[in-house]
LUMLOFI-155744 format. One record per residue: x, y, z of N, C-alpha, C, O in turn; residue number from 1; residue in three letters. Coordinates in steps of 0.1 Angstrom, whole numbers, plus 2048, in hexadecimal, padded with zeros to 3 digits. Each point is the difference from the previous one (the first is absolute). Example, Ala and Ser with C-alpha at 12.3 -4.5 7.8 and 13.67 -1.06 7.14 Angstrom:
REM residues 2
[[884; 7C7; 84E]; [7F7; 80C; 800]; [809; 80C; 800]; [80A; 800; 807]; 1; "ALA"];
[[7F2; 80B; 7F2]; [809; 80B; 800]; [7F8; 80B; 808]; [805; 80B; 801]; 2; "SER"];
//
This chain:
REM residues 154
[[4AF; D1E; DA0]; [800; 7F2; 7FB]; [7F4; 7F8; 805]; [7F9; 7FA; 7F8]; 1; "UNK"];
[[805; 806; 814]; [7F8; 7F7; 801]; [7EE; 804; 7FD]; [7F6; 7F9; 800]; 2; "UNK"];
[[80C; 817; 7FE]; [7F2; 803; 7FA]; [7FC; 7FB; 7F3]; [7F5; 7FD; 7FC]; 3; "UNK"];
[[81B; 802; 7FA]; [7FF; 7FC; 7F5]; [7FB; 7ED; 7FD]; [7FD; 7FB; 7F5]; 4; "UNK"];
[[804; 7FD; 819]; [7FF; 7FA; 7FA]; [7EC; 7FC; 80C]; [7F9; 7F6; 800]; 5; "UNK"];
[[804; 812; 805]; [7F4; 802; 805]; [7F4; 804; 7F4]; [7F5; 7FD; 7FE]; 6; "UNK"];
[[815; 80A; 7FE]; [7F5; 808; 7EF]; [801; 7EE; 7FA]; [7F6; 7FA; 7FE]; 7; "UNK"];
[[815; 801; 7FF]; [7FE; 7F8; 7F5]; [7F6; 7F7; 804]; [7F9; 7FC; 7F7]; 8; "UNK"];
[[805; 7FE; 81B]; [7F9; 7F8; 802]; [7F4; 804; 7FE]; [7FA; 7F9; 7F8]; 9; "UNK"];
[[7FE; 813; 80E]; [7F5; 804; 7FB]; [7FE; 7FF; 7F2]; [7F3; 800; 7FD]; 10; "UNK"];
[[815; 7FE; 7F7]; [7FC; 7FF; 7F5]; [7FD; 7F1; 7FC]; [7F7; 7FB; 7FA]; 11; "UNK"];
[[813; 800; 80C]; [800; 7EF; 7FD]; [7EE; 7FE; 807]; [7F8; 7FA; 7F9]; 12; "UNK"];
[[804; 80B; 812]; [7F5; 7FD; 802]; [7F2; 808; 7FC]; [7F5; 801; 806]; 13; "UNK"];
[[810; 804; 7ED]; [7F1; 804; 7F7]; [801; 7FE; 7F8]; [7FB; 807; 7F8]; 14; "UNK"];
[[810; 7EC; 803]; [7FE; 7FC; 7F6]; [7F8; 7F4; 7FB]; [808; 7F7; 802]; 15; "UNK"];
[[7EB; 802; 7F8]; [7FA; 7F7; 7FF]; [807; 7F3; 802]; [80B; 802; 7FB]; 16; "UNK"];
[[7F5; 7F3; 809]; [806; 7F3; 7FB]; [802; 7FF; 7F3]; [80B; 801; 7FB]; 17; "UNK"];
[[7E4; 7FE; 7FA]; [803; 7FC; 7F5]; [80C; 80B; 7F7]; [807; 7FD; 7F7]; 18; "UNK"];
[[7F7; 80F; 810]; [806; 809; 7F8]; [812; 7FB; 806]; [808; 805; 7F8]; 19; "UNK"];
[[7FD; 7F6; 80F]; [80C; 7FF; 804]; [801; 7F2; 7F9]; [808; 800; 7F7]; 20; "UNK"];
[[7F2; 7F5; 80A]; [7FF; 7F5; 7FA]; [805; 804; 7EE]; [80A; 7FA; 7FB]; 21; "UNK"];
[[7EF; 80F; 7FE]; [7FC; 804; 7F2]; [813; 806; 7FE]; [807; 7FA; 7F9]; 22; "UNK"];
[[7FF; 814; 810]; [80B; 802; 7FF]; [80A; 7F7; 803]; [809; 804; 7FA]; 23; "UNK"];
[[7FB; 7F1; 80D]; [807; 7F4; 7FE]; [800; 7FA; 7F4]; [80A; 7FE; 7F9]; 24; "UNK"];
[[7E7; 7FD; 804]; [803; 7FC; 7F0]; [804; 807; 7F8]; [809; 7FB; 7FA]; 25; "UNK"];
[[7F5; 812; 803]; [808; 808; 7F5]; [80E; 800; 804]; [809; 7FA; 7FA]; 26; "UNK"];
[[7F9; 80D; 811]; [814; 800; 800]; [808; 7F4; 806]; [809; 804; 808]; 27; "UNK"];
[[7F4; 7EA; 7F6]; [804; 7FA; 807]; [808; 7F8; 7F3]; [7FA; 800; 7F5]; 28; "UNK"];
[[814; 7F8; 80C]; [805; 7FD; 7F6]; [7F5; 7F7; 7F5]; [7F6; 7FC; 806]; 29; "UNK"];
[[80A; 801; 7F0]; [7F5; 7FA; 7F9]; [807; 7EF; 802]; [7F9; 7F6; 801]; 30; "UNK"];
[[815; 80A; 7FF]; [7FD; 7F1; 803]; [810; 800; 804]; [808; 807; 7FB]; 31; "UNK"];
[[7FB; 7F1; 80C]; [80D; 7FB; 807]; [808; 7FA; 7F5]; [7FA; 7FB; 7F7]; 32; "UNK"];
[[816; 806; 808]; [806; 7FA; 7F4]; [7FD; 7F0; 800]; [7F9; 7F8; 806]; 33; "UNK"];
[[80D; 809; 7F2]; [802; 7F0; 800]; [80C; 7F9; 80A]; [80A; 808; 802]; 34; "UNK"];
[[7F7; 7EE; 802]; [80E; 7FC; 807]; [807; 7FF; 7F4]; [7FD; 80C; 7FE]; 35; "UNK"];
[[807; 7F2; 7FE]; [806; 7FF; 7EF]; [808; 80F; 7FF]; [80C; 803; 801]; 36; "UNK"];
[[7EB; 804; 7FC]; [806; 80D; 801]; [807; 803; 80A]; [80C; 802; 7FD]; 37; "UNK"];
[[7F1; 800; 812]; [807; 801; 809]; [80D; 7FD; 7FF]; [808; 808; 803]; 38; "UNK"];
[[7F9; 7EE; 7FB]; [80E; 7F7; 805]; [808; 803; 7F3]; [80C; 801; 802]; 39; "UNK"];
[[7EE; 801; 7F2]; [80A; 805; 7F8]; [806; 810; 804]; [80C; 803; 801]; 40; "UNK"];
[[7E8; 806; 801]; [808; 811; 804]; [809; 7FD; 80C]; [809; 809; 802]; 41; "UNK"];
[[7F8; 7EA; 807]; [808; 7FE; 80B]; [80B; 7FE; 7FC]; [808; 809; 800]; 42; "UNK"];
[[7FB; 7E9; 7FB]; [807; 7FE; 7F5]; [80D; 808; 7F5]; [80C; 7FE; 800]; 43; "UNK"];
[[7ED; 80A; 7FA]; [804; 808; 7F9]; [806; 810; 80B]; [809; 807; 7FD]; 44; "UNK"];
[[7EF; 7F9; 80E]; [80B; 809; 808]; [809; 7FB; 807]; [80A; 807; 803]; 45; "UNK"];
[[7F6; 7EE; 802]; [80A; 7FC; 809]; [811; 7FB; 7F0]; [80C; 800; 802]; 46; "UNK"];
[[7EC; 7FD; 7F2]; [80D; 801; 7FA]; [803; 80E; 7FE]; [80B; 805; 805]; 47; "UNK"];
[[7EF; 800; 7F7]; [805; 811; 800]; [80C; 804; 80A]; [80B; 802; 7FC]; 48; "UNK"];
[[7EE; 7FE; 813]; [806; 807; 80A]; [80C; 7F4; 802]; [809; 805; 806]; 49; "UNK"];
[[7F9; 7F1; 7F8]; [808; 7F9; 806]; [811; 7FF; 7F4]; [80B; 7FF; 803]; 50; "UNK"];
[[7ED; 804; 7EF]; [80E; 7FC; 7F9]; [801; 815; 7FC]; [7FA; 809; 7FB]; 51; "UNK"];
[[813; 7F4; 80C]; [807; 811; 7FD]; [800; 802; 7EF]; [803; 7F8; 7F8]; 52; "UNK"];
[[7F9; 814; 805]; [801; 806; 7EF]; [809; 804; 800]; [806; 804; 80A]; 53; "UNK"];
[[7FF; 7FD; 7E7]; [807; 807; 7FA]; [806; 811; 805]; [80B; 804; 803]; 54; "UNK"];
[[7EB; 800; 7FC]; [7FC; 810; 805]; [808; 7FF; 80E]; [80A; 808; 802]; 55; "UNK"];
[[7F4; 7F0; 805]; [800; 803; 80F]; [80E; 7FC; 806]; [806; 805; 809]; 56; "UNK"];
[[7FC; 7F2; 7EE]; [810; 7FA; 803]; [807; 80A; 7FA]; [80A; 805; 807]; 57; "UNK"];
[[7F5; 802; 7EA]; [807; 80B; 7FD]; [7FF; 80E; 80A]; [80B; 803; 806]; 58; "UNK"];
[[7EA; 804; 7FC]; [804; 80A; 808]; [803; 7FA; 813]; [803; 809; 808]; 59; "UNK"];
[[7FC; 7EB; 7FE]; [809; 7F8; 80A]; [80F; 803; 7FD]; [806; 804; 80A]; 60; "UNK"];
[[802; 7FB; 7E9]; [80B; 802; 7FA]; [804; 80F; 803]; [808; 805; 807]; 61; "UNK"];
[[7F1; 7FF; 7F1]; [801; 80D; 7FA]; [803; 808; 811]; [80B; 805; 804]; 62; "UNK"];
[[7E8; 7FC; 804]; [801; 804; 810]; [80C; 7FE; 807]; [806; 80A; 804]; 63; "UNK"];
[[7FF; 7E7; 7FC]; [80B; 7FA; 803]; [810; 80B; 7FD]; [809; 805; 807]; 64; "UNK"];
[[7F4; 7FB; 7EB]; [80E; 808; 7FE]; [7FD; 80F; 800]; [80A; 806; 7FB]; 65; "UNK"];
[[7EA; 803; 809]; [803; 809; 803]; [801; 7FF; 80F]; [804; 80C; 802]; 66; "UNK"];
[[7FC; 7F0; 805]; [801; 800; 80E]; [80E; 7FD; 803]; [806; 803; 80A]; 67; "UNK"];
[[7FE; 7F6; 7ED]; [811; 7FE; 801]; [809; 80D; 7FB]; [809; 805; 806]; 68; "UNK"];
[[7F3; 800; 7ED]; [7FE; 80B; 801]; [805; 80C; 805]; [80B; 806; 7FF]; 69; "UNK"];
[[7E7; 7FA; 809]; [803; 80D; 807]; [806; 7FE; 80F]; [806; 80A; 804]; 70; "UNK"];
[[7F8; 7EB; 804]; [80D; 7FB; 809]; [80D; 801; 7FB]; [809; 805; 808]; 71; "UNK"];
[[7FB; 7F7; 7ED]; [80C; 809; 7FC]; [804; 810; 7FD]; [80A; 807; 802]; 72; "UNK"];
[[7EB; 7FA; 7F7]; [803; 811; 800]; [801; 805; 80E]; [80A; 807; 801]; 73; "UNK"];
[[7F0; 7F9; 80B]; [7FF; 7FC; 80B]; [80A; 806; 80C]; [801; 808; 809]; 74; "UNK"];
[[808; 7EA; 7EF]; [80D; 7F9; 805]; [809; 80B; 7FD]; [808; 804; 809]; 75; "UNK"];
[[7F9; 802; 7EB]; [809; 803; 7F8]; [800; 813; 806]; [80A; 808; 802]; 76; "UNK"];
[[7E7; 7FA; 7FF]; [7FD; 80D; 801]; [806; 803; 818]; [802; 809; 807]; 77; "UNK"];
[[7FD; 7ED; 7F9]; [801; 801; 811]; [811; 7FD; 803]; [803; 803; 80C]; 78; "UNK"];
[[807; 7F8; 7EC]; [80C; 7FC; 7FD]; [804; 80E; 7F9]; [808; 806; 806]; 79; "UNK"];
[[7F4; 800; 7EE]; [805; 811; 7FD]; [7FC; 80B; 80C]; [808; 809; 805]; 80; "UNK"];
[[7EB; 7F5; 7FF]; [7FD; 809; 80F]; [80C; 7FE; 809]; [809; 808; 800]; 81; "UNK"];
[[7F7; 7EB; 807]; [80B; 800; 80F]; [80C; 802; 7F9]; [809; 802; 809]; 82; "UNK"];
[[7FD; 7FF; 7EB]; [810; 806; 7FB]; [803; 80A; 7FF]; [80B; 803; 7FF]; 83; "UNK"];
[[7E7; 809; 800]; [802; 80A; 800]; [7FD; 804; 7EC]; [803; 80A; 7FA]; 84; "UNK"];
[[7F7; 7EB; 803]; [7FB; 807; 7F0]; [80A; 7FE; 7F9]; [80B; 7FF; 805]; 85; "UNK"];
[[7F0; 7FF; 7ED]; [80B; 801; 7F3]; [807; 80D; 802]; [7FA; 809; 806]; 86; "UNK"];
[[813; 7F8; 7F4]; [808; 80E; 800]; [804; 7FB; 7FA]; [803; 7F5; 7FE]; 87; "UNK"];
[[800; 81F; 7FD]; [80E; 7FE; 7F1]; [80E; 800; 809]; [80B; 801; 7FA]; 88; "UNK"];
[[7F4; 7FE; 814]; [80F; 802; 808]; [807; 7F6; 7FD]; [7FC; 7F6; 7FC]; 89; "UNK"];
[[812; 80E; 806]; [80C; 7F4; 800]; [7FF; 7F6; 805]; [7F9; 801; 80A]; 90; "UNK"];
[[80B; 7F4; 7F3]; [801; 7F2; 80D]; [806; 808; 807]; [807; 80A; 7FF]; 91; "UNK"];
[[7F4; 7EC; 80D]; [805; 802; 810]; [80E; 805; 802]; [803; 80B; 804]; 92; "UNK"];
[[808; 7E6; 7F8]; [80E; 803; 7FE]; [80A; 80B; 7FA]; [80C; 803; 802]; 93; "UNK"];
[[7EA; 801; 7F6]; [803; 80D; 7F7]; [7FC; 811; 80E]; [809; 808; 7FD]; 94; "UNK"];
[[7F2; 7FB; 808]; [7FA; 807; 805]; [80D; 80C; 809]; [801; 800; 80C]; 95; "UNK"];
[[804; 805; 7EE]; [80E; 806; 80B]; [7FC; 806; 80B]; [809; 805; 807]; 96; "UNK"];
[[7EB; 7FC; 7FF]; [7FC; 808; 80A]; [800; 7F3; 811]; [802; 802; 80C]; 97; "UNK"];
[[7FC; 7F4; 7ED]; [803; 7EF; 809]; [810; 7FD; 802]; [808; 7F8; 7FB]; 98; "UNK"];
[[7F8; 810; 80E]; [80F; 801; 807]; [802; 7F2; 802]; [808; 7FA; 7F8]; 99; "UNK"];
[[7F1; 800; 811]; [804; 7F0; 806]; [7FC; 7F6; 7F3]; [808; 7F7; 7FE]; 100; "UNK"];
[[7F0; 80A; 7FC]; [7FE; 7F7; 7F6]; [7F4; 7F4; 802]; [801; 7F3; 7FF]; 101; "UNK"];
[[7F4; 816; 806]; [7F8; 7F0; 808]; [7F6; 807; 7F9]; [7F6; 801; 807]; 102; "UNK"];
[[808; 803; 7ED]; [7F4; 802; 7F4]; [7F9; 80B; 803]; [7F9; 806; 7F8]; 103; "UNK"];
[[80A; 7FF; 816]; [7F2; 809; 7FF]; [808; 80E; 809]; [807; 7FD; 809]; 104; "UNK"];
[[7F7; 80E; 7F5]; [806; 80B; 804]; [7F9; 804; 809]; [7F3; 800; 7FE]; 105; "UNK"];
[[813; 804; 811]; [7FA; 7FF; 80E]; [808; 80B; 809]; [80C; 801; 7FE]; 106; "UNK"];
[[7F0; 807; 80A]; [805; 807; 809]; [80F; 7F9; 801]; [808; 809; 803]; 107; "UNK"];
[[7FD; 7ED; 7FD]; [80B; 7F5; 80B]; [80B; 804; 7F0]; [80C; 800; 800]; 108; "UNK"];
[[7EB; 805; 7F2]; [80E; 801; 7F8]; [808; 80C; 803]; [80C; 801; 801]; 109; "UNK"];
[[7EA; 808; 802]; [805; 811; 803]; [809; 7FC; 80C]; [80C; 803; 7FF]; 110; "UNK"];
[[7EF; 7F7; 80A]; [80C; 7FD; 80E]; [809; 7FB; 7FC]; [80A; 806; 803]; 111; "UNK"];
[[7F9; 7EF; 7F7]; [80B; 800; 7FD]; [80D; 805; 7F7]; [80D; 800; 801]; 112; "UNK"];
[[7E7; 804; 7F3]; [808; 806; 7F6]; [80A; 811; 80A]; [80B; 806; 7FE]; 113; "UNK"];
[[7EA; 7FD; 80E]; [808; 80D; 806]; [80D; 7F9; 808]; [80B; 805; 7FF]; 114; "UNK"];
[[7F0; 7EC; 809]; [80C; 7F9; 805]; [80E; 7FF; 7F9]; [80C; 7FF; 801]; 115; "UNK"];
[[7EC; 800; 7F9]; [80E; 7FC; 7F0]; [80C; 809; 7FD]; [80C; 7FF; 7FE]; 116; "UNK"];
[[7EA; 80E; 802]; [809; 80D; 7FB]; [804; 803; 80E]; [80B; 804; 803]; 117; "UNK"];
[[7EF; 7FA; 805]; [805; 805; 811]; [80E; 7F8; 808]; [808; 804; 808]; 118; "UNK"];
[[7F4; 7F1; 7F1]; [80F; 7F7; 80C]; [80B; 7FC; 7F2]; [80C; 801; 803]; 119; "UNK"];
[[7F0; 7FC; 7F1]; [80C; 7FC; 7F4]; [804; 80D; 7FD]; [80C; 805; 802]; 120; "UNK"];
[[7E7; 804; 7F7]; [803; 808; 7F6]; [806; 7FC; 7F3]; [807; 807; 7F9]; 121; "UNK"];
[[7F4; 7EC; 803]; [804; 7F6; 7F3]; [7F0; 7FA; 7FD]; [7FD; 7F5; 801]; 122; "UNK"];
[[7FD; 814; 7FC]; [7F2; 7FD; 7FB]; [802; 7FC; 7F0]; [807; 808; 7FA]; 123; "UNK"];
[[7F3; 7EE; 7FF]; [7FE; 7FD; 7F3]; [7FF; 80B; 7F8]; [7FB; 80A; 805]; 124; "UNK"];
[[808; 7F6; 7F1]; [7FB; 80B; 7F1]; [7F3; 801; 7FC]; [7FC; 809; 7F9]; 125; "UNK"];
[[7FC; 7EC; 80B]; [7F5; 800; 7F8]; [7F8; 801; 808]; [7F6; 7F9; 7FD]; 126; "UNK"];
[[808; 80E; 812]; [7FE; 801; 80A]; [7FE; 813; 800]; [7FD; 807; 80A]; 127; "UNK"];
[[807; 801; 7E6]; [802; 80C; 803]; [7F1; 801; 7F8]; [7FF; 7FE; 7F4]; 128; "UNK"];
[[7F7; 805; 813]; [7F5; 7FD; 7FE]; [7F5; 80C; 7F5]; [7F7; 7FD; 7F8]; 129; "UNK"];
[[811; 814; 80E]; [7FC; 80B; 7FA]; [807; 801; 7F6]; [7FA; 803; 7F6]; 130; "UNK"];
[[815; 7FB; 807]; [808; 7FE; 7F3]; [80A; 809; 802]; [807; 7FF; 7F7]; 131; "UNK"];
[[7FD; 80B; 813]; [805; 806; 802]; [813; 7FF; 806]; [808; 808; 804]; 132; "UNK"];
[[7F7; 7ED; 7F9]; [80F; 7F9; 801]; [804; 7FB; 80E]; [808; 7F7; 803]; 133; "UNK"];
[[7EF; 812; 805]; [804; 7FF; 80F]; [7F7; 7F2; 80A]; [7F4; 803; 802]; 134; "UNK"];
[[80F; 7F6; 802]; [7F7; 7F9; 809]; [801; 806; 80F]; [80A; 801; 807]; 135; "UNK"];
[[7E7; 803; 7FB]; [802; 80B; 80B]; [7F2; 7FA; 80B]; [7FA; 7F5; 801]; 136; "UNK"];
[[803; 81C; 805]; [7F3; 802; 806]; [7F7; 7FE; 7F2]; [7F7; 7F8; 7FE]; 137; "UNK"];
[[80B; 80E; 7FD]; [7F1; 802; 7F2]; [7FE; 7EF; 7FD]; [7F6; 7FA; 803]; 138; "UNK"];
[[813; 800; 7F8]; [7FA; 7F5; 7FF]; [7FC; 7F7; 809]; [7F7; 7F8; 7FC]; 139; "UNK"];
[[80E; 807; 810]; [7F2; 7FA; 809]; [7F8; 804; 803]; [7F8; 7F9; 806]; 140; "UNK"];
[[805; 816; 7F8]; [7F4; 807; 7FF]; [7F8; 7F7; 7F6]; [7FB; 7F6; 805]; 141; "UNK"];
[[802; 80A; 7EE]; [7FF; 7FE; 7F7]; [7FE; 7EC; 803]; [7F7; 7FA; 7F9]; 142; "UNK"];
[[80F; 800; 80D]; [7FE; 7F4; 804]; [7F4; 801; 807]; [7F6; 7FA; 7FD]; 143; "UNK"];
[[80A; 80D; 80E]; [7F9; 800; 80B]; [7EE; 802; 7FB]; [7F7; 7F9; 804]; 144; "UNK"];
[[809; 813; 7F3]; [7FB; 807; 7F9]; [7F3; 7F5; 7F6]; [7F4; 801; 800]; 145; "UNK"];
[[815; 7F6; 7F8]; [800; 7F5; 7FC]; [7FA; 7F1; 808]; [7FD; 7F5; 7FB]; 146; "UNK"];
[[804; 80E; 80D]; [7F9; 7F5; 809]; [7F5; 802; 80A]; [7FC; 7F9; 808]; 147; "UNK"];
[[801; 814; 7F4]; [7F2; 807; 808]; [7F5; 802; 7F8]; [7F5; 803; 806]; 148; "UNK"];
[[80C; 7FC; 7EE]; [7F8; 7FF; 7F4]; [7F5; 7F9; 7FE]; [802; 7F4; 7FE]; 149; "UNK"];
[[7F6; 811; 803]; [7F1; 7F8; 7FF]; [7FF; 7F5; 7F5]; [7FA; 7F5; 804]; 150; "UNK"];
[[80A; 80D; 7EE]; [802; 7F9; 7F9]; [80B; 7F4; 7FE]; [802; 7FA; 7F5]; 151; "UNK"];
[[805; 803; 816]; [80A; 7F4; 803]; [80B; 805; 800]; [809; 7F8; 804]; 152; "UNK"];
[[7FC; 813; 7F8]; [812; 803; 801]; [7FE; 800; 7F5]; [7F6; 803; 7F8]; 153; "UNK"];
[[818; 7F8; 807]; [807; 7FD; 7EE]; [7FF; 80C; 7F9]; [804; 800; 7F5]; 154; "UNK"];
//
């Protein structure tokens, strides 16, 4: 860089006066506006920039409600994630493998559903989980089975 601007000086100094005098007149503005003019292009931009258009207030709008938008899709998509997703499964209450009934099928139903058959031996009917008439081992298998499931039980 600073050779570059070493060359330029050496140039600025072979060049004649008149001849540098002669290049200012050719590329130098031919005449200053008028104040008149000035103050009008001032004028005329400060209303521009200062009163909002049409255009800008619409897509202001338009931005506005996609950002609301997609903060709701958002919402909606982060609310189906932490539930574990849309499914075609039964409601919760519906689910016979939810021994206790607290929505969600867990190691604690197999325990008790074995409690149940172990100290009453008066387990529910709809508690016979393989279909087999019997409420036994197989179906807290099958509970247990059911609450180790990667995809939520049920």
């Amino acid at each position: 860089m600073p050779e570059d601007h070493e060359h330029i000086e050496s140039l600025q100094r072979r060049v004649s006066p008149t001849f540098g005098k002669d290049l200012k007149t050719l590329y130098s503005p031919k005449s200053a506006a008028p104040g008149k003019v000035d103050q009008a292009i001032v004028q005329a931009a400060r209303q521009r920039l200062t009163k909002p258009s049409r255009h800008r207030l619409r897509l202001t709008r338009i931005g506005a409600a996609a950002a609301a938008a997609a903060v709701i899709l958002f919402l909606i998509t982060l609310n189906v994630t932490r539930h574990g997703g849309i499914s075609d499964q039964p409601p919760l209450a519906s689910i016979p493998a939810d021994i206790d009934g607290n929505g969600r099928v867990d190691i604690l139903d197999a325990f008790k559903l074995a409690r149940r058959i172990e100290v009453t031996g008066d387990p529910e009917a709809a508690w016979d989980l393989n279909g087999d008439g019997r409420i036994d081992a197989a179906d807290v298998d099958l509970v247990a089975l059911a609450a180790v499931r990667l995809d939520g039980g049920a």
